[in-house]
C-alpha positions as CSV (number, residue, x, y, z in Angstrom):
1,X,-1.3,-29.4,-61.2
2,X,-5.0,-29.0,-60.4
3,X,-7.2,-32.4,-60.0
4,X,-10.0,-31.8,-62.6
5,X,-13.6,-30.7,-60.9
6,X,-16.0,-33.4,-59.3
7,X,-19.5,-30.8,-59.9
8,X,-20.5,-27.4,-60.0
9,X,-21.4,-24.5,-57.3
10,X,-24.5,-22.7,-57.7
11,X,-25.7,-19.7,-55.9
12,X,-29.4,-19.7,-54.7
13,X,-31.6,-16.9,-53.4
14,X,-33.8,-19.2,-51.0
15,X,-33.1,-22.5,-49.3
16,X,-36.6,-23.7,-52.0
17,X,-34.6,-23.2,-54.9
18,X,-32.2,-26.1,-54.0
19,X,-34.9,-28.8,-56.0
20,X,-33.9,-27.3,-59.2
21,X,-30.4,-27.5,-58.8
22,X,-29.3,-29.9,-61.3
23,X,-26.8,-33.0,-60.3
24,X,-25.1,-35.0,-62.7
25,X,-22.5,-37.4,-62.0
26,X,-20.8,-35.4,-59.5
27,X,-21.5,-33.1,-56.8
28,X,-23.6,-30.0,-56.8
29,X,-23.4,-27.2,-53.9
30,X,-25.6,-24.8,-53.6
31,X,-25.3,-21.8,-51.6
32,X,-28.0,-19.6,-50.3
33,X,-25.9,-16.4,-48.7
34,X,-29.1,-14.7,-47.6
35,X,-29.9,-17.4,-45.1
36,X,-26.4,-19.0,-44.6
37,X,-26.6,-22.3,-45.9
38,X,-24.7,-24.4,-48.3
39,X,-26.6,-27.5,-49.5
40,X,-24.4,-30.4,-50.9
41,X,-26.4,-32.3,-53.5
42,X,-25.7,-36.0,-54.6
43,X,-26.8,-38.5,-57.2
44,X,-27.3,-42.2,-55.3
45,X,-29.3,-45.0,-56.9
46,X,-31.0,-42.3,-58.6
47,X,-32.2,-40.6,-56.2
48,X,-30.9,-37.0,-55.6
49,X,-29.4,-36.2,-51.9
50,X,-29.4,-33.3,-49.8
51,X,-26.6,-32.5,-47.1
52,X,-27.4,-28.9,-45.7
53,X,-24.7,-26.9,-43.7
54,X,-24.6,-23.7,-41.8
55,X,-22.5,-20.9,-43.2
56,X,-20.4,-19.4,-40.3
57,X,-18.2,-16.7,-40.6
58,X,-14.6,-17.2,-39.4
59,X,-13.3,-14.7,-37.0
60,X,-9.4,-14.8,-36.3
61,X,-10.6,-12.4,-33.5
62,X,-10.6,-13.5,-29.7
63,X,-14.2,-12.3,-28.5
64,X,-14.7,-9.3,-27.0
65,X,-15.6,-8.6,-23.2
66,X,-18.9,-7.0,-22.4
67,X,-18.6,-2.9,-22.4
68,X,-17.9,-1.9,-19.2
69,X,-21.1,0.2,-19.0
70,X,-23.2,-3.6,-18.7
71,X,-20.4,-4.9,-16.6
72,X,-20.9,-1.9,-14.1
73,X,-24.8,-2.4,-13.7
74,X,-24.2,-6.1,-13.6
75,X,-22.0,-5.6,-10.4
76,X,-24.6,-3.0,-9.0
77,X,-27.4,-5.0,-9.5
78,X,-25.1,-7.9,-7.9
79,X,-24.4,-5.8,-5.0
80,X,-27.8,-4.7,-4.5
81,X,-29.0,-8.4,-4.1
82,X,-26.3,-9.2,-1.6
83,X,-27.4,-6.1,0.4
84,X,-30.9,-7.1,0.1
85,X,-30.1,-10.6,1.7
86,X,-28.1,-9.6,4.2
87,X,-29.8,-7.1,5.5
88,X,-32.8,-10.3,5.6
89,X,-30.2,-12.5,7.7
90,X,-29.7,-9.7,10.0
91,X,-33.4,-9.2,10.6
92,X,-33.7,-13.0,10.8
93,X,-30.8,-12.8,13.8
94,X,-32.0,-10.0,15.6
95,X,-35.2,-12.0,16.0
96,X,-33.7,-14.8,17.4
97,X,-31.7,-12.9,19.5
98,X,-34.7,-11.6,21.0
99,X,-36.2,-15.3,22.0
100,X,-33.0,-16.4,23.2
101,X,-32.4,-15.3,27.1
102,X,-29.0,-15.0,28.2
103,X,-28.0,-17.1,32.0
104,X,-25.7,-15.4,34.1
């Protein structure tokens, strides 16, 4: 056994259109597919009021990795930069080697 309905569900072409959903004494929704949102609309005291929600589609899917094309320049760009830096700390200590004078 069904509960009977509380309001009606509308669909909208633009989140604008949502004014001239009508409301009577239960609850309106309005959905607007093109821009994924679902407006909830209410009568209190008279005054009509708006709840808006973003429309997300469920995925029962675990995300997928990066492709390992982006992966492999990640780790080359990665291993560029550590070259880079340690090829600046072994400038850095060959310098300081230099000033340093070794007592026998």
């Amino acid at each position: 056994m069904f509960p009977q309905p509380q309001g009606n569900v509308y669909n909208i072409n633009s989140t604008l259109e949502v004014a001239n959903v009508p409301v009577g004494a239960g609850i309106s929704v309005a959905l607007c597919m093109p821009e994924n949102v679902m407006f909830i609309k209410t009568m209190q005291n008279g005054n009509p009021l708006f709840y808006p929600y973003k429309i997300m589609p469920f995925n029962n899917e675990v995300e997928t990795p990066a492709p390992a094309q982006e992966r492999k320049e990640d780790i080359a760009e990665q291993m560029e930069n550590c070259i880079k830096r340690l090829d600046e700390l072994e400038a850095l200590v060959k310098t300081k080697k230099k000033g340093v004078e070794f007592a026998v």
